[in-house]
C-alpha positions as MATLAB code, in Angstrom:
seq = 'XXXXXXXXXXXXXXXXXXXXXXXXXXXXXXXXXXXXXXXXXXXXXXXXXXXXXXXXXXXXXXXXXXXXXXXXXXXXXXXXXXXXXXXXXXXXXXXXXXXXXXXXXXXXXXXXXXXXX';
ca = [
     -32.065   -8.828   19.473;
     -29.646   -9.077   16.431;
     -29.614  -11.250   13.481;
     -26.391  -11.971   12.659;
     -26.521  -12.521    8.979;
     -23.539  -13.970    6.832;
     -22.538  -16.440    4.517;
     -23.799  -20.332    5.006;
     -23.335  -21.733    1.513;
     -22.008  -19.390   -0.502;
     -18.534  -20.320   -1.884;
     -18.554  -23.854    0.088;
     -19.815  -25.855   -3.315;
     -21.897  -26.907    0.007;
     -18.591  -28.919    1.075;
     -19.916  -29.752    4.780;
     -16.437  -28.478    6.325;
     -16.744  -25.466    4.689;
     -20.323  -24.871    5.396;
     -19.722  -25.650    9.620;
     -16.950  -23.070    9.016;
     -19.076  -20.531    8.176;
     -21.518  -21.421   10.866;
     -18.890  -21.264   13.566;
     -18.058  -18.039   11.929;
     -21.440  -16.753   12.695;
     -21.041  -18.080   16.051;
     -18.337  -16.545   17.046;
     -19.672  -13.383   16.257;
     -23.021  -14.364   17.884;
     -20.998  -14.864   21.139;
     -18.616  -11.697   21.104;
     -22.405   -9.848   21.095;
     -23.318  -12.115   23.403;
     -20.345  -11.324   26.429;
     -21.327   -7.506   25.180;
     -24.755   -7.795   26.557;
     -26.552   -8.528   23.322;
     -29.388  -11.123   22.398;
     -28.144  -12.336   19.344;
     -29.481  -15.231   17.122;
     -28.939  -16.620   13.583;
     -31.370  -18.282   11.004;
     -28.929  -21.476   10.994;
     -29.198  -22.316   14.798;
     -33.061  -22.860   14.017;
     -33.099  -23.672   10.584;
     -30.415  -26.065   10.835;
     -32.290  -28.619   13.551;
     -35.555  -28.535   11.669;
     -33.862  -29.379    8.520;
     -32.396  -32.644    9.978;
     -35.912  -33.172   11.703;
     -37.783  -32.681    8.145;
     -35.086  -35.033    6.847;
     -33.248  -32.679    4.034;
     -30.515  -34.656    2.466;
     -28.884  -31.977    0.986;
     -28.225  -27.834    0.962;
     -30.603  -26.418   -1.781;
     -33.049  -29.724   -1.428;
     -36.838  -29.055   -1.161;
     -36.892  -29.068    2.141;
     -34.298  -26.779    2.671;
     -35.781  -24.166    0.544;
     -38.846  -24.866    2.381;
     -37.442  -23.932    5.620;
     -34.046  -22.199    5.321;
     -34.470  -18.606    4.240;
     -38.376  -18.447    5.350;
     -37.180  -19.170    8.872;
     -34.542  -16.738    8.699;
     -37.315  -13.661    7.403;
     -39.567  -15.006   10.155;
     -36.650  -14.534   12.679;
     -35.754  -10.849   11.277;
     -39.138   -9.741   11.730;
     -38.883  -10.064   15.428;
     -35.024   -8.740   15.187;
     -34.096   -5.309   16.309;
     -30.374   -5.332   13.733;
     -28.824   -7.033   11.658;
     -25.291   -7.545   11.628;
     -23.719   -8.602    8.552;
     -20.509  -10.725    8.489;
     -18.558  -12.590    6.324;
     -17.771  -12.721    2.307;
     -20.132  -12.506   -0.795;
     -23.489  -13.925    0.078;
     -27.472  -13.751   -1.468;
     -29.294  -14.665    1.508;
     -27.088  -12.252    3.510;
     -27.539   -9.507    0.995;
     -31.557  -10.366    1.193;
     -31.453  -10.272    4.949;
     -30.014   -6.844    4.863;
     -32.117   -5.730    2.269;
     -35.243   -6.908    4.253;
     -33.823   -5.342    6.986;
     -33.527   -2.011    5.850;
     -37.127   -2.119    4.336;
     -38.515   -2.694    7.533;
     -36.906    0.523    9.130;
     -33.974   -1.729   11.358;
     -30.616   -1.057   12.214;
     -27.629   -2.331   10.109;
     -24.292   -3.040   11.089;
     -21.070   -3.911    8.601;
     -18.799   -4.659   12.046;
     -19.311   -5.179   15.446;
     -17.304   -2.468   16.529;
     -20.325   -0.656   14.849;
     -22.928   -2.184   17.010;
     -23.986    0.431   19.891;
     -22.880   -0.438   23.354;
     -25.931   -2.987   24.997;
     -28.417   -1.082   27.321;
];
């Protein structure tokens, strides 16, 4: 299972186009590892629901920093990579950072990521 880890708000100003950009961004790359045999996931396709369900109003509310980045640690625990896309980002960076503390595999590319077994 892979984390794919990348930017969601940075350098949006949290415009909502910008911010499904990045998503579909991350989805994209979720699917390519996908059709290559991979179980890949990201933070936003389950942080994203319960935020609507918890009724956030906004990126950075109290809710969102409730459940955002918590459910993405939660998620790398059980995560066997990460794979790190995009531009400049914190939570990225932390995700990476996290996983490297915890002994896991990190890939810049997904030409880096080992054939699927």
């Amino acid at each position: 299972m892979i984390l794919v880890a990348g930017p969601y708000r940075s350098g949006t100003g949290d415009d909502p186009h910008k911010l499904e950009a990045n998503v579909r961004a991350m989805h994209q790359t979720a699917l390519d590892l996908f059709r290559a045999g991979h179980l890949p996931v990201t933070g936003e396709a389950l942080a994203l629901p319960l935020l609507e369900t918890a009724g956030s109003t906004h990126p950075g509310d109290p809710l969102f920093q409730e459940i955002f980045h918590p459910i993405a640690e939660q998620l790398l625990a059980r995560c066997d990579a990460v794979l790190r896309i995009g531009g400049p980002s914190q939570g990225a960076d932390r995700m990476v950072a996290q996983a490297v503390a915890q002994g896991k595999d990190v890939y810049t590319s997904p030409v880096d990521v080992p054939a699927a077994r």
